[in-house]
SETIPA-873383 format. One line per 10 residues: number of its first residue (from 1); for each residue x, y, z of C-alpha. Coordinates in pm, whole numbers, m for minus. Example, Ala and Ser with C-alpha at 12.3 -4.5 7.8 and 13.67 -1.06 7.14 Angstrom:
BEGIN
1	1230,m450,780; 1367,m106,714
END
This chain:
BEGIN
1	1106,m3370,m1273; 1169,m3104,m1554; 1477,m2869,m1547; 1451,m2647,m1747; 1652,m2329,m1944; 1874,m2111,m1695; 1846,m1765,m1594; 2057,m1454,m1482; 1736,m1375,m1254; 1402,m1528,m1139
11	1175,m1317,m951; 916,m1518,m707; 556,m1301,m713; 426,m1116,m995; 315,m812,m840; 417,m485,m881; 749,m438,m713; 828,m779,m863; 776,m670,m1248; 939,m322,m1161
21	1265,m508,m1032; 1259,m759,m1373; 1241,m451,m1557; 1529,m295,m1433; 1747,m621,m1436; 1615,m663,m1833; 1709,m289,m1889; 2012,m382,m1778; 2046,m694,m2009; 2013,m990,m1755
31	1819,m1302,m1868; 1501,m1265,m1672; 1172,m1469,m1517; 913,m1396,m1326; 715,m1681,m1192; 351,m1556,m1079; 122,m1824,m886; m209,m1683,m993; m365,m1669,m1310; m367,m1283,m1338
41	m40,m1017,m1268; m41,m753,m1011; m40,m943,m667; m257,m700,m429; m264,m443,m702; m479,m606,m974; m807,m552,m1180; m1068,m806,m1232; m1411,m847,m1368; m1563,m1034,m1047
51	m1882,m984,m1187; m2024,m967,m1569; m1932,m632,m1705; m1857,m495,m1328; m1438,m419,m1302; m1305,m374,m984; m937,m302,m846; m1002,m535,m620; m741,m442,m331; m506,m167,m340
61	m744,111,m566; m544,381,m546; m242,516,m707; m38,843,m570; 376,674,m398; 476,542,m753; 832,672,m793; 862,966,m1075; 1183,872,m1183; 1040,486,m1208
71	784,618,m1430; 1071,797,m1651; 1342,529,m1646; 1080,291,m1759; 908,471,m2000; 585,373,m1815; 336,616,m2001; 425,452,m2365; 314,96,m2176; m35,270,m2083
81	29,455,m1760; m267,687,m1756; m349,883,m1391; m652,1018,m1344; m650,1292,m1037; m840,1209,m743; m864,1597,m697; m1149,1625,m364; m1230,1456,m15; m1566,1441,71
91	m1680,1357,455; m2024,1308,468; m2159,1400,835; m2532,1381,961; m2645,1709,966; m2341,1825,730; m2017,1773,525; m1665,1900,511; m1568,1917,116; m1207,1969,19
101	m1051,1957,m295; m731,2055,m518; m880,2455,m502; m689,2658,m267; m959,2939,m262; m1236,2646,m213; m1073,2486,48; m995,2783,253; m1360,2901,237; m1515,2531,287
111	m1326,2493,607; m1349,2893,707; m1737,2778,713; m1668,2548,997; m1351,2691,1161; m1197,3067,1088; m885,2924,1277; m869,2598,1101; m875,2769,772; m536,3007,858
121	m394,2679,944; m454,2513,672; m253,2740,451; 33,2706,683; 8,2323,719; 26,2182,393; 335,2382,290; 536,2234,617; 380,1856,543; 487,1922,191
131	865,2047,359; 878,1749,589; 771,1520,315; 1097,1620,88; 1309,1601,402; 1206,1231,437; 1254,1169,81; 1629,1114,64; 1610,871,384; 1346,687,184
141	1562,673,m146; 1830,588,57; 1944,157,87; 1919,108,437; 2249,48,543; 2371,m230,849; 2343,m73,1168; 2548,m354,1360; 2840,m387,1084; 2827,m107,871
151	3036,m135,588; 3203,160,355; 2956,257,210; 2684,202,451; 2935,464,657; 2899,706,378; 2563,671,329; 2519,738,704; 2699,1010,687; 2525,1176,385
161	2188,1154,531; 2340,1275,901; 2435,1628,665; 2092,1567,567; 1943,1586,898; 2201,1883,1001; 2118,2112,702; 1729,2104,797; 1555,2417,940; 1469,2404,1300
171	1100,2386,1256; 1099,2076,983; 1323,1907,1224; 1109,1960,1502; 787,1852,1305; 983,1578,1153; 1050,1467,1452; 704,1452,1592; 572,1286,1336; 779,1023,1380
181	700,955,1745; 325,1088,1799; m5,992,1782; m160,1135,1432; m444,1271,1628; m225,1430,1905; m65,1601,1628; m361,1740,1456; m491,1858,1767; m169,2131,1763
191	m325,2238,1450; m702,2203,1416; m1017,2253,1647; m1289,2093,1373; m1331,1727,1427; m1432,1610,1126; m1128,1778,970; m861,1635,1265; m1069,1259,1167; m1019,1274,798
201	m707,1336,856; m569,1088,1111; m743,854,892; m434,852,645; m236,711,998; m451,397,1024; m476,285,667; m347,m83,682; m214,m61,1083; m336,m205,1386
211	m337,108,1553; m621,380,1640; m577,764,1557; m472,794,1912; m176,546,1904; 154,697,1905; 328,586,1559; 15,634,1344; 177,1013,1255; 455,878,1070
221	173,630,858; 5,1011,809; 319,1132,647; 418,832,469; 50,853,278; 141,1197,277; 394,1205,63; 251,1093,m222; 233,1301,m567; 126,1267,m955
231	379,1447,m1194; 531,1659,m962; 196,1784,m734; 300,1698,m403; 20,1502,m207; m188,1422,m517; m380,1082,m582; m536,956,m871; m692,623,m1070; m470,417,m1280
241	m719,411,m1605; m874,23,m1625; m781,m28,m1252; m496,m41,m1050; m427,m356,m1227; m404,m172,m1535; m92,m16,m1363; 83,m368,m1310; 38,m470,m1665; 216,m131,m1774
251	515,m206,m1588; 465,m554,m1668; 473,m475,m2075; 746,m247,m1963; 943,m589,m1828; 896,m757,m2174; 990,m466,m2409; 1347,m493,m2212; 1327,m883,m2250; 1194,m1051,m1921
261	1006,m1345,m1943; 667,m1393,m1692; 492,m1662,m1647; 194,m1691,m1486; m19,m2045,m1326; 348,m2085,m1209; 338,m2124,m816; 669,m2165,m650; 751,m2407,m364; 1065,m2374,m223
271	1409,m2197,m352; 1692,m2428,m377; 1957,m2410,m140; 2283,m2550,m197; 2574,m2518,35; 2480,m2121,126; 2362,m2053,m166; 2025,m2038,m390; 2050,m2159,m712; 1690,m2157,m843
281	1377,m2264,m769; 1123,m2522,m732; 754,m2518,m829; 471,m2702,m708; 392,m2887,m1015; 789,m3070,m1039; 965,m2797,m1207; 1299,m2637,m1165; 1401,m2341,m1261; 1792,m2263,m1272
291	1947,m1949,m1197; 2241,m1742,m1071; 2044,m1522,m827; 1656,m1574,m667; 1446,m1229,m568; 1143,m1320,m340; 857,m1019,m366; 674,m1201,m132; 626,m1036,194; 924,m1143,484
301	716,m1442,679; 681,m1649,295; 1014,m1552,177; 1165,m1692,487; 924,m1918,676; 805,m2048,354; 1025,m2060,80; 1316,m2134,264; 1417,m2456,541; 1469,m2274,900
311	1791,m2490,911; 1944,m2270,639; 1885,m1975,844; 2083,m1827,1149; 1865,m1913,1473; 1888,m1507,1519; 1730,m1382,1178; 1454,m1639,1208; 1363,m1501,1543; 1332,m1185,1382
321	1137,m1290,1117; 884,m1447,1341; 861,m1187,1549; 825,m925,1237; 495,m711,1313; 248,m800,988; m121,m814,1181; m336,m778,904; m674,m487,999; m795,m424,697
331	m1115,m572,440; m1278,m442,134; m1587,m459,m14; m1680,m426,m354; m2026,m281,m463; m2188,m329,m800; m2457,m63,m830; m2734,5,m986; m2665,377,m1025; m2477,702,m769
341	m2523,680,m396; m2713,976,m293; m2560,1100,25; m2808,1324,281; m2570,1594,318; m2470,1649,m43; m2786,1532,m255; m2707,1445,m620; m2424,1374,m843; m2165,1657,m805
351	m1793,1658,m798; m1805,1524,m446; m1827,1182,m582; m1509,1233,m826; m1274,1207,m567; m1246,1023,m190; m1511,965,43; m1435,908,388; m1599,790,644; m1467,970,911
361	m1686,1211,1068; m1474,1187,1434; m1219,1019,1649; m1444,862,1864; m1573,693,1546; m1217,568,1432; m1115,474,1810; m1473,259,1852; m1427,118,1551; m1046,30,1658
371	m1168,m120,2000; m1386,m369,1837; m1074,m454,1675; m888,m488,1997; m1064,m718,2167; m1149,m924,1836; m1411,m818,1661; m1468,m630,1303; m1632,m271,1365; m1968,m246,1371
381	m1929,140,1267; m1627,143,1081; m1405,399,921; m1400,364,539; m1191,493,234; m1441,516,m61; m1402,580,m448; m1640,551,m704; m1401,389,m1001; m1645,448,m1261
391	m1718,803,m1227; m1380,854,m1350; m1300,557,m1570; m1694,454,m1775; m1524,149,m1893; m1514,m14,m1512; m1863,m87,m1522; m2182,m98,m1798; m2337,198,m1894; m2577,368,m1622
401	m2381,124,m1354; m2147,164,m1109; m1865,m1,m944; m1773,135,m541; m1474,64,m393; m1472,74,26; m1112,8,225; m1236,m69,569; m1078,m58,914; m1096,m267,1111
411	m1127,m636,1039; m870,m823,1271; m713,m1151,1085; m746,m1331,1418; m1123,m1256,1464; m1257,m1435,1805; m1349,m1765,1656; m1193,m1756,1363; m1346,m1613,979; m1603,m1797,826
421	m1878,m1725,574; m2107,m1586,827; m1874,m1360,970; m1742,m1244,615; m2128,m1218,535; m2222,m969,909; m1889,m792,794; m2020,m656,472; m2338,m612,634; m2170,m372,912
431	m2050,m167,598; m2341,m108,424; m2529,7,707; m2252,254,843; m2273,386,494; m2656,383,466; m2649,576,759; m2518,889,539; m2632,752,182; m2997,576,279
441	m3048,455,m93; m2712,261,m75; m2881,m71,16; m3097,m23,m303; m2841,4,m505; m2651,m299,m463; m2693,m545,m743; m2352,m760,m644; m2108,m697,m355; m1749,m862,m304
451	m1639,m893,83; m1299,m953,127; m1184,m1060,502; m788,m1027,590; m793,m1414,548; m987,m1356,231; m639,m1156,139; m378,m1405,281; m546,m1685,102; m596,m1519,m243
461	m356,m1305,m315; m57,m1434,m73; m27,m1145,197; 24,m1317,530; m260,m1237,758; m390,m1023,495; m113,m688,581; m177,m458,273; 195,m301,354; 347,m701,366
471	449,m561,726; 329,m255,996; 495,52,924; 624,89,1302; 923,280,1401; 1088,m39,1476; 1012,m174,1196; 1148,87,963; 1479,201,758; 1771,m34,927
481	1524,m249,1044; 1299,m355,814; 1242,m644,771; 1558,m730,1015; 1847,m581,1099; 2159,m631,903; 1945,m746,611; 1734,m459,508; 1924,m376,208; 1752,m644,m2
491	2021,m914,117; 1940,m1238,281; 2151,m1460,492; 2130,m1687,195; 2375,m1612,m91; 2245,m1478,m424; 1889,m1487,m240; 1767,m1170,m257; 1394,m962,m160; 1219,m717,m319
501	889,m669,m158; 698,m385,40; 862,m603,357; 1135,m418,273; 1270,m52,294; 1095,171,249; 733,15,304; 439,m84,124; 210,154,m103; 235,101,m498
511	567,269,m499; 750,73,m682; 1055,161,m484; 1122,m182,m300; 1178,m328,m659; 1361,m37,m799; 1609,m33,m520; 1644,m377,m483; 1723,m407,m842; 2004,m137,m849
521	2137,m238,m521; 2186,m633,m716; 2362,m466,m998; 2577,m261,m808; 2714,m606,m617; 2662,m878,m948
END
């Protein structure tokens, strides 16, 4: 068995909140490693060329929570952080379309076409998401102190956000509060009349959740996807250029400028626990790896369950742990194509196809689709989050091709009977025909297609069960008590074990936040 060089830090996961918190800890001059099990960096947010010449983000695809001030402190846009605006929303519908983009005077008059009330709205309600948003901000930037045994400064970070809460206007505190109790769609329906609008909307509640538009919770998932913006527009998304694994190897060149060391092909098997305390790591192949503190990315259930013996846990937290929500719902296909879908409604190329499609033309379509889901099945209709990569990037795919990317709800992890390659197979299959049904020459098209299943997810890229957000963003399992309570500042029961991952305050997204805080909140304490 080798043992090997010591560290100040080693970092279990190479993904993105895992190279943002060995940044910080090399900014800060601490002897650094990351130790990444696949071949490839980026975790759930990574490019690769699944087929000849076709790239493909291949899970998250998006890129809109990344922290500003993570960007600035470090100096991600000199390692190749390059956003390109996702600027429209385009729902398709049988006989029509709703078409919104970053155009105030568009917008208005798109949705004045279907609703004169929705459209006065409209003005009103972006403004008050965009208030709420900033009033959530601080709670989200805040460490989530103990509830149970606050200490001093858990007290006076209580008691700054409490002044928080008490210097809000009445009517953001009333809509915060709303959001963070009610169903997204019963809280559309106190704004809008035009379903397709209310559906495309609520759709930002179910994104990664094992809930329907009509559950209560999915408004606060609504905000938290809200809240997202690209140098200072508020609820702007965009494409990280090469991929949202493009985005990981910035941070991850940012990581090496300040010193840390990554290794990848490097799969960790336990953390070493002596007396209390973890003192480095062990990896599948014999290795050890010394060091004064251990920070697991991975999501709560493999940082705990996993990585750690129960018997060095209090009976309590491991309850906890196993009872922590993390149902995976989500798949995603991958299209290569052989050119631009042409959709019924809109005919042609167009700026349509620049930005989201969703598939989302009602509630009843998102709640069918969430029934299957209920009672075990993938959708046969489902509800789908669509980009076309290489309309705004060329280099994703050869010239005259394409590359689609489609999230999909729902596709249960414990699918009656268990996943297998016919099921993965009639899963892709029920995507391509809810999408033929609005772009008929889809199915011609295709040249290669990727399916990925939520066991697909779990088994490739680590997320247990296949939960994009490592963990549902519930109210329960939020702020103080995420992923536990008393340990959702980044602590663990075990000393000098820390975590870092979207299991962690304040949620999953490619934030970046999780390792940011998690970092600062070690070098305050070290």
């Amino acid at each position: 068995m080798s043992r090997l060089d010591k560290y100040d830090a080693i970092i279990i996961g190479g993904g993105h909140n895992g190279l943002t918190a060995a940044a910080y800890l090399s900014k800060a001059g601490k002897k650094v490693l990351v130790l990444e099990r696949r071949h490839v960096l980026g975790g759930a947010a990574v490019t690769e060329e699944v087929f000849p010449g076709f790239k493909f983000s291949v899970c998250s695809y998006v890129v809109s929570l990344l922290k500003a001030n993570v960007i600035r402190e470090l100096m991600l846009p000199r390692f190749g952080l390059e956003i390109l605006p996702l600027e429209s929303t385009f729902t398709p519908l049988d006989n029509d379309y709703l078409f919104r983009t970053s155009d105030y005077d568009q917008t208005y008059k798109e949705i004045y076409r279907h609703s004169k009330k929705d459209a006065e709205n409209y003005t009103r309600f972006g403004p008050l998401m965009g208030q709420v948003g900033m009033a959530v901000r601080p709670i989200l930037e805040t460490i989530a102190p103990n509830a149970i045994r606050p200490s001093i400064n858990d007290l006076l970070s209580l008691k700054s956000l409490l002044g928080h809460v008490k210097g809000l206007n009445n009517e953001t505190f009333e809509y915060l509060c709303k959001l963070m109790t009610m169903s997204s769609a019963d809280f559309l329906d106190e704004w809008f009349e035009f379903e397709p609008l209310k559906a495309t909307m609520s759709a930002s509640g179910i994104i990664g959740t094992f809930m329907g538009p009509r559950s209560p919770g999915s408004a606060y998932v609504m905000l938290h996807h809200y809240m997202g913006d690209i140098d200072g527009s508020f609820r702007a998304w965009g494409f990280q250029r090469g991929g949202t694994g493009e985005l990981s190897m910035t941070i991850a060149r940012s990581a090496k400028h300040f010193g840390a060391e990554i290794l990848t092909e490097a799969s960790v098997d336990k953390v070493i626990v002596k007396n209390g305390e973890a003192v480095g790591v062990a990896l599948e192949n014999g290795n050890e790896y010394k060091s004064d503190i251990v920070i697991s990315g991975l999501d709560p259930k493999l940082t705990f369950l996993k990585m750690i013996d129960e018997s060095d846990l209090p009976e309590d937290f491991v309850r906890d742990i196993k009872n922590f929500r993390i149902r995976g719902s989500s798949g995603k296909v991958n299209l290569a194509l052989d050119g631009l879908p042409n959709f019924t409604s809109l005919p042609g190329d167009g700026p349509h196809l620049r930005g989201a499609i969703s598939i989302s033309p009602s509630y009843d379509h998102l709640e069918r689709a969430y029934d299957d889901a209920k009672y075990g099945n993938f959708s046969k209709e489902p509800y789908m989050d669509i980009i076309l990569p290489s309309v705004l990037d060329p280099t994703m795919a050869p010239p005259g091709k394409h590359v689609m990317s489609c999230f999909v709800q729902y596709a249960p992890y414990n699918i009656n009977g268990g996943w297998d390659d016919n099921k993965r197979e009639a899963f892709g299959d029920a995507v391509v025909n809810t999408l033929s049904r609005f772009a008929p020459n889809i199915k011609d098209l295709i040249l290669h297609r990727q399916v990925l299943t939520p066991m697909d997810l779990e088994k490739t890229f680590g997320l247990t069960e296949g939960n994009i957000f490592h963990g549902e963003l519930t109210l329960q399992q939020l702020f103080s008590f995420r992923p536990a309570v008393k340990w959702a500042d980044y602590t663990t029961p075990i000393k000098n074990y820390y975590q870092c991952g979207s299991g962690t305050h304040p949620g999953g997204g490619v934030t970046g936040s999780p390792g940011e805080m998690a970092a600062k909140k070690i070098l305050k304490i070290w």
